[in-house]
VOGU-3710 file (C-alpha; in Angstrom, 3 decimals, decimal comma):
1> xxxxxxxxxx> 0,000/0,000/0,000  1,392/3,355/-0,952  1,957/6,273/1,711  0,568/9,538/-0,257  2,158/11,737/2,865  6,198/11,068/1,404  5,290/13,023/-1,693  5,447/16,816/-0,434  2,875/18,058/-2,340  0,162/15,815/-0,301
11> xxxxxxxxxx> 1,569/17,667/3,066  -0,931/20,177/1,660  -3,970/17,207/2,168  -5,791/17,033/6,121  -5,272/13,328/7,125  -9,184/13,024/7,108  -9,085/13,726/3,257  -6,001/11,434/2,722  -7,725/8,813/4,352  -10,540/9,184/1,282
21> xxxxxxxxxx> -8,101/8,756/-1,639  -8,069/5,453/-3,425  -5,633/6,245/-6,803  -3,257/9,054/-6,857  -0,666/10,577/-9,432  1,779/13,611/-8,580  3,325/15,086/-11,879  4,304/18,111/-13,288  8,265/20,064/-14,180  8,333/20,641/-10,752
31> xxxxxxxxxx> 6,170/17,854/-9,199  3,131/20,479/-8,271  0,475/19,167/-9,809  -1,439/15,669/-8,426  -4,770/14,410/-9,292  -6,577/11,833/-6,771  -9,672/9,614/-6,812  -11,875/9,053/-4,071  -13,233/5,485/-2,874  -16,623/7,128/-4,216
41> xxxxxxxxxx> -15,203/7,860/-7,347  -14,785/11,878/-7,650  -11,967/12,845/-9,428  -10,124/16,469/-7,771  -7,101/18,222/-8,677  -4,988/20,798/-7,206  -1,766/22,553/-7,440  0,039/25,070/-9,826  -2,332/24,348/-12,698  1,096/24,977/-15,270
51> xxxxxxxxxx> -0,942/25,351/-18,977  -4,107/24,534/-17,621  -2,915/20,852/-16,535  -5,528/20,453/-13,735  -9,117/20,761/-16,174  -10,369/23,066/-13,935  -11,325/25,143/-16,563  -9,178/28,238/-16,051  -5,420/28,475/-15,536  -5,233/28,886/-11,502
61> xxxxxxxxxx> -3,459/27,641/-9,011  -5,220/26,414/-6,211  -4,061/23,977/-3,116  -7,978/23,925/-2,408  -8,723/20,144/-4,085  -11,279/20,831/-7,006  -13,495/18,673/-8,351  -13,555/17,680/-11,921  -17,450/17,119/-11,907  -17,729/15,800/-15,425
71> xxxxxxxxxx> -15,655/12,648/-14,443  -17,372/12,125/-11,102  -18,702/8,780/-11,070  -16,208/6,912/-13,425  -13,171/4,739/-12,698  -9,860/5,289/-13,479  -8,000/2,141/-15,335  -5,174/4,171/-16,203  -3,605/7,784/-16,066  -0,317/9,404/-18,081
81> xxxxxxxxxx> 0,866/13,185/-18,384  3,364/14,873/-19,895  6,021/17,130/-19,849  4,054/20,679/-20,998  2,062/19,150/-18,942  -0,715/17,729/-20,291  -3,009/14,482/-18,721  -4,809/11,874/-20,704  -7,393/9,821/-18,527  -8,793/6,161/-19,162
91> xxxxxxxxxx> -12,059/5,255/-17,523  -13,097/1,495/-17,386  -15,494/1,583/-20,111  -12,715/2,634/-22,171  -12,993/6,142/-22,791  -10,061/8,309/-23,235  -9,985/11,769/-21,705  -7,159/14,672/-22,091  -6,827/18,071/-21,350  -4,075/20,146/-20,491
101> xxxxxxxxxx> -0,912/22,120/-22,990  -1,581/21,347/-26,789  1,037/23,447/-28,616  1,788/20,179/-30,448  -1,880/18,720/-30,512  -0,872/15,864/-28,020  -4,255/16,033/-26,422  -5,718/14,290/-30,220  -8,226/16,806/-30,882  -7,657/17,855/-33,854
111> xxxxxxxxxx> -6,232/21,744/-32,898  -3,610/23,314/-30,595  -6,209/24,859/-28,605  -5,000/24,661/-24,842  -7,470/21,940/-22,984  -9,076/23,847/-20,068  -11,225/20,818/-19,093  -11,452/17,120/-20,136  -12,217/16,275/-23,488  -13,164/13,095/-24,482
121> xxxxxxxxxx> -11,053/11,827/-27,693  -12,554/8,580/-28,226  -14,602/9,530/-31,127  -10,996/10,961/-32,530  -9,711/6,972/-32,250  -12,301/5,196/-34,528  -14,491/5,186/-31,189  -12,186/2,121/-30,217  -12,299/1,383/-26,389  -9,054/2,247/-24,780
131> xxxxxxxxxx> -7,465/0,029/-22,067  -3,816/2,323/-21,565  -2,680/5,723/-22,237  1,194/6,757/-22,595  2,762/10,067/-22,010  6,149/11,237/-24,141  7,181/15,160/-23,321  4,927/16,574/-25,865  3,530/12,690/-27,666  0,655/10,636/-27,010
141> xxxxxxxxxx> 0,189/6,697/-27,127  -2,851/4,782/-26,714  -3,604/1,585/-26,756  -6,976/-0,408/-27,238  -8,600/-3,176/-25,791  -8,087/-5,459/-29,206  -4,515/-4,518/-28,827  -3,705/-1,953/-31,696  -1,584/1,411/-31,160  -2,886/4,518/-32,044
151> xxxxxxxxxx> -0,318/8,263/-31,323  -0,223/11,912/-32,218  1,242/14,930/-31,480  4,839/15,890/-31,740  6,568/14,261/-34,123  9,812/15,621/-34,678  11,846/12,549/-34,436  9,525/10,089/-35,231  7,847/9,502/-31,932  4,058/8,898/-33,523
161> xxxxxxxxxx> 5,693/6,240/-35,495  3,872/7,161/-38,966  6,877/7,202/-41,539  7,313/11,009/-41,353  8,227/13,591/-38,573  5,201/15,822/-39,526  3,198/16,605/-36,263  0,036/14,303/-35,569  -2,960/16,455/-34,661  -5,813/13,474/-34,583
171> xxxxxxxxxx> -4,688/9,571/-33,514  -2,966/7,582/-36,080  -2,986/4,407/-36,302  0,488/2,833/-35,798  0,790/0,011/-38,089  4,227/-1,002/-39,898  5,726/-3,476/-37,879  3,425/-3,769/-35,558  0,961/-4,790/-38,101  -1,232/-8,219/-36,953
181> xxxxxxxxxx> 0,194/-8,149/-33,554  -1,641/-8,237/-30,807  0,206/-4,909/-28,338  -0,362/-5,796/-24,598  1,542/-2,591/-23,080  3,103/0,927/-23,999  5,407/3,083/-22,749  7,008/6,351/-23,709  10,101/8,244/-22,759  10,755/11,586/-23,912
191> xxxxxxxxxx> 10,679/11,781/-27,496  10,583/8,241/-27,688  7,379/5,136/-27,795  7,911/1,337/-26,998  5,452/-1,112/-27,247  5,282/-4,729/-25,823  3,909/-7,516/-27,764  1,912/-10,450/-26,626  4,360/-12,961/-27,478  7,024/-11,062/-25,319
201> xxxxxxxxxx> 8,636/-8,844/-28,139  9,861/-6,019/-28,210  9,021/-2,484/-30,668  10,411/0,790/-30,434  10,251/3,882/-32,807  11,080/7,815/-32,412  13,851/9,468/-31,007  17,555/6,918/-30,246  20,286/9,189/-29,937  20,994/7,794/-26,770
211> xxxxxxxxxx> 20,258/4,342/-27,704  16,820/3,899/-26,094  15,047/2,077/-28,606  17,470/-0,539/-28,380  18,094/-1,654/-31,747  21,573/-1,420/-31,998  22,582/2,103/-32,981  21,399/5,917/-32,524  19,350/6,315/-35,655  16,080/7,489/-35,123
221> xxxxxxxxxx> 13,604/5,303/-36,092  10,142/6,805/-37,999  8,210/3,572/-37,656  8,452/0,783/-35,211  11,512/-1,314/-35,382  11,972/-4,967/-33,393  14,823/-4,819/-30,515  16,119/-8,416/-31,892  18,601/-9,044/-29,225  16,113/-9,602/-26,925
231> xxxxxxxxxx> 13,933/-12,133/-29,706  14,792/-15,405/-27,663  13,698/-13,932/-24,460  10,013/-13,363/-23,110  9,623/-9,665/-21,933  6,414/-9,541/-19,719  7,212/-5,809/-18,289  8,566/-2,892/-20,265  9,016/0,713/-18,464  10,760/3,771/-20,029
241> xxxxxxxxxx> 12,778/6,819/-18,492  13,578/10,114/-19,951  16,077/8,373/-22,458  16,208/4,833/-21,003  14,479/1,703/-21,024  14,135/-1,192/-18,699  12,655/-4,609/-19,467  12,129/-7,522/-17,161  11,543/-11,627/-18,766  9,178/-13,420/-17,357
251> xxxxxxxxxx> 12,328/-15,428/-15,435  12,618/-12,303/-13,171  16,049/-11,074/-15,600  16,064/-7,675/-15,834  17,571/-5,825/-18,868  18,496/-1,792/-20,084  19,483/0,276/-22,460  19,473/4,145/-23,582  21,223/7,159/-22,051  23,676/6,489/-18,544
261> xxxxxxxxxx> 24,623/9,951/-17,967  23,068/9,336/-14,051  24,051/5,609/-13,963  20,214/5,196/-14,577  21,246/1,382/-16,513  22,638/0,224/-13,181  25,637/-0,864/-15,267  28,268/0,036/-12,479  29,763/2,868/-15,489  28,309/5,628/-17,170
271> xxxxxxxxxx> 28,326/5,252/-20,628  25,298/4,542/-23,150  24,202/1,391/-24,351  22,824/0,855/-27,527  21,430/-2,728/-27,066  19,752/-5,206/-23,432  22,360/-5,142/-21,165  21,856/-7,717/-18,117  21,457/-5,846/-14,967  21,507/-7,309/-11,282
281> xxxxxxxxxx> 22,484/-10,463/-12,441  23,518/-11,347/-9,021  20,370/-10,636/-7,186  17,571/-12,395/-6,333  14,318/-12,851/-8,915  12,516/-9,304/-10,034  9,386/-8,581/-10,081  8,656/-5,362/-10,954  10,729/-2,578/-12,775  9,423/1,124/-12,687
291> xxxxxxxxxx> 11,173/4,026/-14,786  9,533/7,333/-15,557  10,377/10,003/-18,395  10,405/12,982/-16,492  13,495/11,908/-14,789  16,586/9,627/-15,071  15,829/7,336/-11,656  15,107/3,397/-12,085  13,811/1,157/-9,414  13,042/-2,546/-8,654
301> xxxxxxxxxx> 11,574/-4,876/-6,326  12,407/-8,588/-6,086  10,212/-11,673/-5,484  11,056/-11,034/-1,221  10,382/-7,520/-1,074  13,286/-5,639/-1,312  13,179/-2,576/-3,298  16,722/-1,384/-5,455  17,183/2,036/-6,895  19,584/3,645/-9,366
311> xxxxxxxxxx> 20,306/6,526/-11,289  19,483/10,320/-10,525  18,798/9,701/-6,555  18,259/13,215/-4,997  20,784/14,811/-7,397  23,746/12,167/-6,864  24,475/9,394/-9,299  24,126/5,612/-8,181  25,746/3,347/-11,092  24,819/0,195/-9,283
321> xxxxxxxxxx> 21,491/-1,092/-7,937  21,790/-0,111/-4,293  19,439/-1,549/-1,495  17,017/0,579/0,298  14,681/0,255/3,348  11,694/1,045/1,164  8,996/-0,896/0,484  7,951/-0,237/-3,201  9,067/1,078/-5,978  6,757/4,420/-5,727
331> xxxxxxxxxx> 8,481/5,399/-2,559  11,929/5,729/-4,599  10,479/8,213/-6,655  8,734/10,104/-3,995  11,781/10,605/-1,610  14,285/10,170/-4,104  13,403/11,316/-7,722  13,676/14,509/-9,313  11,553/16,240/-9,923  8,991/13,801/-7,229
341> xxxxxxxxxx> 6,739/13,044/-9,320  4,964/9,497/-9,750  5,998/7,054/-12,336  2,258/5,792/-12,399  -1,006/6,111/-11,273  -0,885/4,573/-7,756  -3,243/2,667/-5,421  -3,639/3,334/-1,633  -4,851/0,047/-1,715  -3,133/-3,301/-0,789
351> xxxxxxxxxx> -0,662/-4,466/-3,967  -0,537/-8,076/-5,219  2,624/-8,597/-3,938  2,392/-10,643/-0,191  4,869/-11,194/2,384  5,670/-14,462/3,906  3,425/-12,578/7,252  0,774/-11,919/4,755  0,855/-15,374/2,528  0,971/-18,059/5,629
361> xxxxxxxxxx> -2,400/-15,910/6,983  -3,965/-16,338/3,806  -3,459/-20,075/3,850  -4,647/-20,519/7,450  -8,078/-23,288/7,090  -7,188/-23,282/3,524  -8,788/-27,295/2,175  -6,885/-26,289/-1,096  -3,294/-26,313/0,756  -3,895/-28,002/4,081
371> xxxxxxxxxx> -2,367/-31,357/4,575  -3,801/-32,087/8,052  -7,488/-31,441/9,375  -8,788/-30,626/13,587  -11,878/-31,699/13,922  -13,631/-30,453/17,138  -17,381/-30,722/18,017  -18,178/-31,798/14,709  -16,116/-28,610/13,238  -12,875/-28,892/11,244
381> xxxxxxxxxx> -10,043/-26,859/10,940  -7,670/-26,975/7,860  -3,681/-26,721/8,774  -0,682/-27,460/7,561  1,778/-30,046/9,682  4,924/-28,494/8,590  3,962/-25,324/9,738  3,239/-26,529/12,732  6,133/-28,348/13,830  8,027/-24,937/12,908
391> xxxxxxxxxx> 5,823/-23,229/15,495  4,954/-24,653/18,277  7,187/-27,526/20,275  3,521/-29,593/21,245  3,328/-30,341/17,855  6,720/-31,403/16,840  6,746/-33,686/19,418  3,226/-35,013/18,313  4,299/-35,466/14,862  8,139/-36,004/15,099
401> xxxxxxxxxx> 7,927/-39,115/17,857  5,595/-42,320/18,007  2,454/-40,477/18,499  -0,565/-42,165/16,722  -1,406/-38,703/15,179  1,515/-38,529/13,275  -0,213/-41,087/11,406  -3,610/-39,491/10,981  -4,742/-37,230/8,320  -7,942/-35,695/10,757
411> xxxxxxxxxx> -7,189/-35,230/14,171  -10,054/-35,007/16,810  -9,462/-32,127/19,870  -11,911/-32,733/22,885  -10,183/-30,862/25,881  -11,294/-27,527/24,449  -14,010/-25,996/22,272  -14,112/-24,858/18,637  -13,451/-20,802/19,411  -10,814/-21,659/21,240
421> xxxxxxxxxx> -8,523/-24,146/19,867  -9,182/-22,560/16,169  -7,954/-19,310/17,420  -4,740/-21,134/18,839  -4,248/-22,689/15,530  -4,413/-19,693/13,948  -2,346/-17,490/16,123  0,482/-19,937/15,187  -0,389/-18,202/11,621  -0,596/-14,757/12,242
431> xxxxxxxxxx> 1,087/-14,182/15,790  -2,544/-12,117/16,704  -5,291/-13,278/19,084  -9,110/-11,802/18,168  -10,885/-13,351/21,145  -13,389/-11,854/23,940  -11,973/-11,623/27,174  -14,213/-14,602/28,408  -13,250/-17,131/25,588  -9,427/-15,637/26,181
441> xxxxxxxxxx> -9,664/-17,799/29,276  -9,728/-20,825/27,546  -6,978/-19,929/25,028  -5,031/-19,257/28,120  -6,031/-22,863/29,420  -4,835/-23,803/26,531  -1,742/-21,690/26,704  -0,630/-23,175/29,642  -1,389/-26,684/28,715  1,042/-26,294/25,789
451> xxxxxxxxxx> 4,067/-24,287/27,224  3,140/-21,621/25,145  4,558/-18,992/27,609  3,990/-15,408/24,628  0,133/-16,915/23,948  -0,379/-17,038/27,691  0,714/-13,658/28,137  -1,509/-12,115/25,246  -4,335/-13,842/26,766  -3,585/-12,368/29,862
461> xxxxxxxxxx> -3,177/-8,850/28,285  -6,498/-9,376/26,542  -8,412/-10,462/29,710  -6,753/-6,875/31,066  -8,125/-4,807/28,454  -11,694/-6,298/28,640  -12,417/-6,879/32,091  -15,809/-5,210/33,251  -17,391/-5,425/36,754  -19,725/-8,247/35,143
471> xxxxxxxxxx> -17,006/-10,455/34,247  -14,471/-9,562/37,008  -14,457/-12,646/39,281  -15,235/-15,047/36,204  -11,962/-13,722/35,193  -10,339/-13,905/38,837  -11,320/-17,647/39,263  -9,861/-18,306/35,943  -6,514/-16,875/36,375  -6,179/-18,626/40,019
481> xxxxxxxxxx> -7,231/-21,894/37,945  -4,482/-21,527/35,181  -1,725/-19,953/37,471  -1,390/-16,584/36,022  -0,027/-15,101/39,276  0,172/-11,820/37,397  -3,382/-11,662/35,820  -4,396/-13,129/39,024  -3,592/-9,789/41,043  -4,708/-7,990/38,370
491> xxxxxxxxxx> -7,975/-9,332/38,500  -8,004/-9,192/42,478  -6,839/-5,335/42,596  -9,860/-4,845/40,648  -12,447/-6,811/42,573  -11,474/-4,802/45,552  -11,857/-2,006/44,055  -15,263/-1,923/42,597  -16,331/-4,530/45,708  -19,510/-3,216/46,476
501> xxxxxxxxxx> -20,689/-3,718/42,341  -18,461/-6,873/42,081  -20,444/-8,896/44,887  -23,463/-8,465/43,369  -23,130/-9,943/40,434  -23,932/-13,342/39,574  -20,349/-14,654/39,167  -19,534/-13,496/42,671  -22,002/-16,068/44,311  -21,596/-18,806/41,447
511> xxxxxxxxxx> -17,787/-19,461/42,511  -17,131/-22,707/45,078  -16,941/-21,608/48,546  -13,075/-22,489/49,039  -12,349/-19,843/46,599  -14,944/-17,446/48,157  -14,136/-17,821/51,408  -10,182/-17,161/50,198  -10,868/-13,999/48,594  -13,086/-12,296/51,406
521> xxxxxxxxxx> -9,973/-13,206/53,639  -7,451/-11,919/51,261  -9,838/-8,843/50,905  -9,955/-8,384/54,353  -6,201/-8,201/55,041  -6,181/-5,370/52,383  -8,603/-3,220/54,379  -11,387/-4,068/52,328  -14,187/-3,895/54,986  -12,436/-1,667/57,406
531> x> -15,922/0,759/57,209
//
């Protein structure tokens, strides 16, 4: 889940209107410009406003979030901007949307006329649904559900892909080489597109002085040309910086190429490559690349978590991918890109990827995974015996000596009830405890039966927390039964205290009279009755 308070500009935000946003995207020269989507689906803006870039209709600045009414209502699939700035929207019924600086009629309508609010370009694309939009300084890229390319705008070096370096007022079709194929991603750097084929290939066309298209030299290309040195290998992501590009197999290799002027190939040098180089060849599997062209920073995360970054990091150049205590890849570019801005439209929302913590709760009474069942009045409870034995020593002893349940595939519990044993079980999951204090005394039973010394203690913290005047002695008796000397005087300090409301409940006069007698005596001694 991504924390919107490390970009600067969201300082602006109350927490109570942070706590509402559900997408987000920062962008802008100077990174003063964001756009944010509520869990209700309004769309507001705020910030400089730089040619008009928020829609708001006029050209001011405002750190007062604005609505964009005439989205409110529809979802947000996918979001790009660029340099001038302008902003081109995607809504899940595949609508495109743009707005923003048109000198070079990169918002597809047909003029340069500045885009003061949204305007919807679909009917400019053959009224094709759109499922992605990319973002060059000053081109445009989309891409359609059936997989074809359409761009327009600036077209100096080639970036629209037609044949020619006229500029592109409407979308045009991009055809050529990527004629019949079926295009399941696009990116864009500068001056620059790239497009990602089904079968894993690779297309670039536009501006390669630095080498970012790959193909081998620093021609620019007019139409789409194949980077065949990557044609044996299966690309499955494909992300583009302001002259470099970054593409990761679907082994978890991770290749670049284009401009190194920051160190932004993570090559260990600084000098351009015109071809896939092999990066971090000596770490771990990746799983995600990100790469943005409004700055010269790259960024990965690997298949445990850890999150790499390289490049243009707060002004200094990193050659090599170096280690950081972050947790994705948008966090690189919020504390440590320049300008801050975000490399795509993020979610506040829990990502796919899961920690070990977060996969092992998943699979807790999972039938799909579980090699071993509990059954317990009639109720089973699906578990894994490895995990276990790892866990607690009560079970690898029941499954590592001569036990007979190291020999059965359901195992049936009687000694305690359903609640309480399947919150045990899955406390050796998660390392949490969700119980009322009055079932918490059987966990604790069972806590103590088991050696578990850190369960008994949570059990005892819980029974703190929730013990009422109603429940007091209930939860006295129990922690004299169990030997919890600490809960014990916990629970007696309290009894004393509210004495007069504790004795006349019906768990006061319910308890044997050993134990009653025991406590008015104890009570006594501590001055109790003295009026």
């Amino acid at each position: 889940m991504v924390d919107l308070s490390k970009w600067p500009l969201f300082s602006l935000l109350s927490s109570q209107e942070l706590a509402t946003i559900r997408q987000a995207c920062v962008f802008g020269t100077s990174a003063n410009e964001a756009i944010y989507v509520t869990y209700t689906n309004e769309v507001f803006v705020f910030g400089l406003n730089c040619s008009s870039c928020l829609g708001t209709g006029d050209s001011l600045s405002t750190i007062v979030p604005k609505e964009l009414d005439f989205l409110r209502g529809k979802r947000i699939v996918s979001l790009s901007y660029g340099s001038g700035p302008h902003v081109l929207l995607v809504t899940d019924d595949g609508q495109l949307f743009a707005w923003g600086h048109n000198g070079y009629s990169q918002l597809g309508i047909g003029t340069t006329n500045q885009g003061l609010c949204p305007v919807l370009v679909t009917s400019n694309l053959q009224n094709k649904k759109v499922s992605a939009v990319a973002c060059g300084s000053h081109h445009s890229v989309a891409l359609t559900v059936d997989g074809e390319v359409f761009a327009w705008g600036y077209n100096n070096c080639g970036q629209i892909g037609s044949g020619s370096t006229a500029n592109q007022p409407c979308p045009r079709h991009v055809s050529c080489s990527l004629q019949g194929k079926t295009v399941t991603s696009i990116t864009c750097g500068q001056s620059s597109s790239v497009a990602l084929v089904d079968n894993g290939e690779v297309y670039g066309w536009g501006y390669n002085g630095n080498g970012q298209l790959g193909v081998g030299n620093n021609g620019n290309q007019l139409t789409p040309c194949r980077v065949t040195e990557l044609q044996d290998i299966c690309i499955q992501q494909i992300v583009s910086g302001y002259g470099h590009c970054l593409a990761l197999t679907d082994e978890g290799l991770l290749y670049a190429w284009g401009a190194n002027t920051y160190g932004q190939l993570g090559t260990g040098a600084k000098s351009n490559h015109h071809s896939p180089v092999q990066i971090m060849a000596d770490k771990e599997r990746v799983v995600e690349v990100a790469a943005c062209h409004s700055t010269h920073t790259s960024a990965a995360k690997t298949q445990s978590g850890q999150v790499y970054m390289w490049g243009q990091c707060r002004g200094q150049s990193i050659i090599l991918p170096h280690l950081t205590h972050l947790t994705s890849t948008d966090d690189v570019f919020a504390c440590f890109a320049t300008p801050s801005v975000m490399w795509r439209l993020v979610s506040t929302e829990l990502d796919d990827f899961q920690t070990v913590a977060e996969a092992l709760k998943k699979e807790f009474d999972s039938p799909e995974t579980a090699d071993l069942k509990f059954s317990i009045n009639g109720k089973c409870i699906h578990v894994h015996k490895a995990l276990l034995k790892i866990r607690c020593e009560h079970f690898r002893s029941m499954f590592r000596s001569q036990w007979v349940e190291d020999q059965q595939d359901v195992i049936e519990i009687e000694q305690f009830s359903y609640p309480v044993y399947r919150s045990f079980l899955q406390f050796l999951y998660t390392d949490t405890v969700d119980l009322p204090p009055e079932d918490a005394i059987g966990l604790l039973d069972l806590a103590t039966s088991y050696c578990e010394n850190r369960l008994k203690r949570m059990c005892q913290q819980i029974i703190k927390q929730g013990i009422t005047v109603q429940n007091a002695f209930t939860l006295l008796s129990a922690a004299i039964r169990y030997d919890a000397e600490d809960l014990e005087e916990f629970c007696f300090k309290f009894c004393v205290n509210h004495l007069t409301q504790v004795t006349q409940t019906d768990a006061f006069w319910q308890v044997d009279g050993v134990m009653l007698k025991e406590f008015i005596s104890r009570a006594s001694r501590c001055g109790a009755f003295k009026n």
